[in-house]
C-alpha positions as CSV (number, residue, x, y, z in Angstrom):
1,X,24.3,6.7,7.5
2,X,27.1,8.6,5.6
3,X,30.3,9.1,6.0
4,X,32.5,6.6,8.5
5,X,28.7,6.6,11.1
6,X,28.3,10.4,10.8
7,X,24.3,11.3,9.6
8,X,23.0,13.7,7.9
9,X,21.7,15.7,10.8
10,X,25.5,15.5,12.6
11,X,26.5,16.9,8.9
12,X,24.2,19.7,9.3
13,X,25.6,20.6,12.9
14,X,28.9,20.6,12.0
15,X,27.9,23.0,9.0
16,X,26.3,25.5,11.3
17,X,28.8,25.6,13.9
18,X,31.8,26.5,11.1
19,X,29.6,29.4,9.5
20,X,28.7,30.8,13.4
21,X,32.8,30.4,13.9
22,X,34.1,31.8,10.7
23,X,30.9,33.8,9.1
24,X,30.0,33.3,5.5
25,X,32.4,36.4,4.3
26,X,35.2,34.6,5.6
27,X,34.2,31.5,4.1
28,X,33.4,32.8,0.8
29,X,37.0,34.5,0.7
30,X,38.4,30.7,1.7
31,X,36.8,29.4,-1.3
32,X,37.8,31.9,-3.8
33,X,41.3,31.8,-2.2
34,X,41.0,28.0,-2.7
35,X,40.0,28.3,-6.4
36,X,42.1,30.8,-7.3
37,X,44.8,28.8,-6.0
38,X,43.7,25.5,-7.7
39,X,43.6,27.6,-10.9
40,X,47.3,28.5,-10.7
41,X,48.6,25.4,-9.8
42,X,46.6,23.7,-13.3
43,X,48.0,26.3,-15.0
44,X,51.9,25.9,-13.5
45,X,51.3,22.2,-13.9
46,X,50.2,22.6,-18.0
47,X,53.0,25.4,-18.6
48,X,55.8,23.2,-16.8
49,X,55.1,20.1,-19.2
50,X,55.6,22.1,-22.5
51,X,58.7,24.2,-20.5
52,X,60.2,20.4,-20.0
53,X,59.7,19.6,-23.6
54,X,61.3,22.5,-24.8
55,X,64.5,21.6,-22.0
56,X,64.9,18.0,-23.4
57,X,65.3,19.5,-26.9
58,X,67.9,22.7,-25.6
59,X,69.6,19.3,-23.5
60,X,70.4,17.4,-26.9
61,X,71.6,20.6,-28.7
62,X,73.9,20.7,-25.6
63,X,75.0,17.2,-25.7
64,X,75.9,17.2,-29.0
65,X,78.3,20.6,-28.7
66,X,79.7,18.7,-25.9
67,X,80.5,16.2,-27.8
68,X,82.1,18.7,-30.2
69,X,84.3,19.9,-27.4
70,X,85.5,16.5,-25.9
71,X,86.9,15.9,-29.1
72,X,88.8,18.9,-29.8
73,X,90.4,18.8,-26.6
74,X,91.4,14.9,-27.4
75,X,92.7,16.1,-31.0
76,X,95.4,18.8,-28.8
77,X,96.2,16.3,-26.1
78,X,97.1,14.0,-29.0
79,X,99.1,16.8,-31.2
80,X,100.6,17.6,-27.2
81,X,102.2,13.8,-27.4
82,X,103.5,14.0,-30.9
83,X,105.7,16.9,-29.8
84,X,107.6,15.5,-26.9
């Protein structure tokens, strides 16, 4: 027995009735299509970690002149209250 009661011989069935259904041109594009695709997506997945570790560096260089900023603007709101 193999997989969840189907045999080897139901196996074979099922394989002949998907080539006489799709034919083995069709099949053979599905797999490279498939491949291809599964290629890409490794790819997108290896190229979007190092792009996320270059964005958490560009976020603390941002943070920090934000920081810079918040406390300019609190130095004039302060000079602002000396005034009146």
């Amino acid at each position: 027995m193999g997989f969840g009661g189907i045999g080897i011989p139901s196996l074979i069935l099922i394989l002949v009735i998907v080539i006489l259904l799709f034919g083995t041109k069709r099949l053979r594009g599905i797999g490279s299509d498939l491949g291809s695709a599964l290629k890409n997506f490794k790819k997108s997945v290896k190229d979007g970690t190092s792009k996320s570790d270059d964005a958490d560096s560009e976020d603390k260089v941002e943070d920090q002149s934000a920081k810079s900023v918040i406390e300019g603007e609190a130095t004039e709101k302060d000079k602002d209250k000396d005034k009146v």
